[in-house]
C-alpha positions in Angstrom: -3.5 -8.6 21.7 -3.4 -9.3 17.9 -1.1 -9.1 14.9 -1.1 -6.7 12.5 1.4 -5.5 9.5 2.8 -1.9 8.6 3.7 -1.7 5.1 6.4 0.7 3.7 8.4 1.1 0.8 11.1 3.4 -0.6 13.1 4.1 -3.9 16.8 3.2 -3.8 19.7 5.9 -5.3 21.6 3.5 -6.7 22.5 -0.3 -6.5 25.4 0.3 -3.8 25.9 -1.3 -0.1 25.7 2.5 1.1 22.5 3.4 -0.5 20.5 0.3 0.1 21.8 0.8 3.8 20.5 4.7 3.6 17.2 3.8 2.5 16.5 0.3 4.7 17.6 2.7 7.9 15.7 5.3 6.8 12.5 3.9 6.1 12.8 1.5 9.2 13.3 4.2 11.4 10.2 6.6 10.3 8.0 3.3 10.0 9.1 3.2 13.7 9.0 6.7 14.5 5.5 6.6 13.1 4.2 4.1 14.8 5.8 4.1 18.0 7.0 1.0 17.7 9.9 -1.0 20.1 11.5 -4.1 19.1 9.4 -5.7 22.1 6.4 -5.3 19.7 7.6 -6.8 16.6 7.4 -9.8 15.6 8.9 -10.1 12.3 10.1 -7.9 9.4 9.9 -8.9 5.9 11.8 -7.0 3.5 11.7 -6.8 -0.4 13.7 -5.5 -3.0 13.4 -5.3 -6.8 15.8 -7.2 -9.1 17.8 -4.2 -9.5 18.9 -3.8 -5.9 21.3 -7.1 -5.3 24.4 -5.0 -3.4 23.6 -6.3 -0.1 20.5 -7.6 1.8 18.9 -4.3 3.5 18.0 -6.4 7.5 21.6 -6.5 7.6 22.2 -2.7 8.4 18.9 -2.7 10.7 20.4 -5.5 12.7 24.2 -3.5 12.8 23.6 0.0 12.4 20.2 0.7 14.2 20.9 -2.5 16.9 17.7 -4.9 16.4 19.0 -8.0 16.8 16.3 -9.8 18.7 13.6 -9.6 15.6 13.6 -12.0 12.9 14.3 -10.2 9.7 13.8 -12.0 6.0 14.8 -10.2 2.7 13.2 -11.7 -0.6 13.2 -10.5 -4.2 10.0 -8.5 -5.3 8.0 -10.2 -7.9 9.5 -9.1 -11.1 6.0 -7.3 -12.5 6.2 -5.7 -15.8 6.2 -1.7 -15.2 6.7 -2.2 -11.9 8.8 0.7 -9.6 12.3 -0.3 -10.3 14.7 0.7 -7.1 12.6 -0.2 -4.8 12.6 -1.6 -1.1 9.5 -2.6 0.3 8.9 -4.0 3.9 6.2 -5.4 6.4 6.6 -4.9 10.1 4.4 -7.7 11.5 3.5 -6.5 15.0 1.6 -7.7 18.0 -0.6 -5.2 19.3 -4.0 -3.5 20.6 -7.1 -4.2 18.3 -8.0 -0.7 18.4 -3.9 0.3 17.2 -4.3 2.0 13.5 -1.2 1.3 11.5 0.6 4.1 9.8 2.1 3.5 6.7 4.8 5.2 4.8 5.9 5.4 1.4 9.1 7.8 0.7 10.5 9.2 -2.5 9.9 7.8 -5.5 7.5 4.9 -3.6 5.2 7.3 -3.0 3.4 6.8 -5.8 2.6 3.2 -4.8 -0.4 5.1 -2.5 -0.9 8.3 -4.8 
C-alpha cells in the first residue's frame, strides 16, 4: 500500500451555512463516487476555502450530514492570491491505496476552470 491525494474544488453560491454545506457534500460525495472510495481508505481530508466563505467550516456537514466521523478532517483558509477564484472550496482526500490506483479528480462549476 501507499498514500496518495485526490484533489477537488468547487465554487460556493453564496457565503451561507446552507450553501457551503451544498457544495462540501456535493463535491465530497462525487470525489467519492468517483473514486470508489470508503472511509476505511482515507486517511485524512484537508479542506480549503477562500476568504470569502467564513459561514461555517465545510468538514462539519461531512462529519453530520454524510456520517464520516472516523476520518480526521482540517479546514484552513486558501492563500489569499491576487485574481484568484473567489467562492471557492478546495479539498484533498489523502488516501491509502494500491500503487497502480489512478486518482480521479474533479472540479465542479465555476472550479472548473482551475483544470481548463
Amino acid at each position: 500500500m501507499i498514500t496518495k491525494g485526490i484533489r477537488g474544488a468547487i465554487t460556493v453560491d453564496e457565503n451561507s451555512e446552507e450553501a457551503i454545506k451544498n457544495a462540501a457534500c456535493e463535491l465530497f460525495s462525487e470525489i467519492i463516487r468517483q473514486n470508489n472510495l470508503t472511509e476505511e481508505k482515507v486517511s485524512h481530508v484537508l479542506f480549503t476555502v477562500t476568504k470569502d466563505l467564513n459561514a461555517a467550516y465545510p468538514a462539519k456537514f461531512i462529519r453530520k450530514d454524510l456520517n464520516w466521523n472516523k476520518t480526521a478532517f482540517m479546514c484552513v483558509q486558501e492563500a489569499d492570491i491576487k485574481n484568484s477564484l473567489p467562492m471557492c472550496l478546495r479539498l484533498l482526500v489523502v488516501m491509502n491505496c494500491e500503487e497502480d490506483f489512478e486518482p480521479r479528480y474533479v472540479y465542479l462549476k465555476g472550479a472548473k476552470n482551475l483544470r481548463a
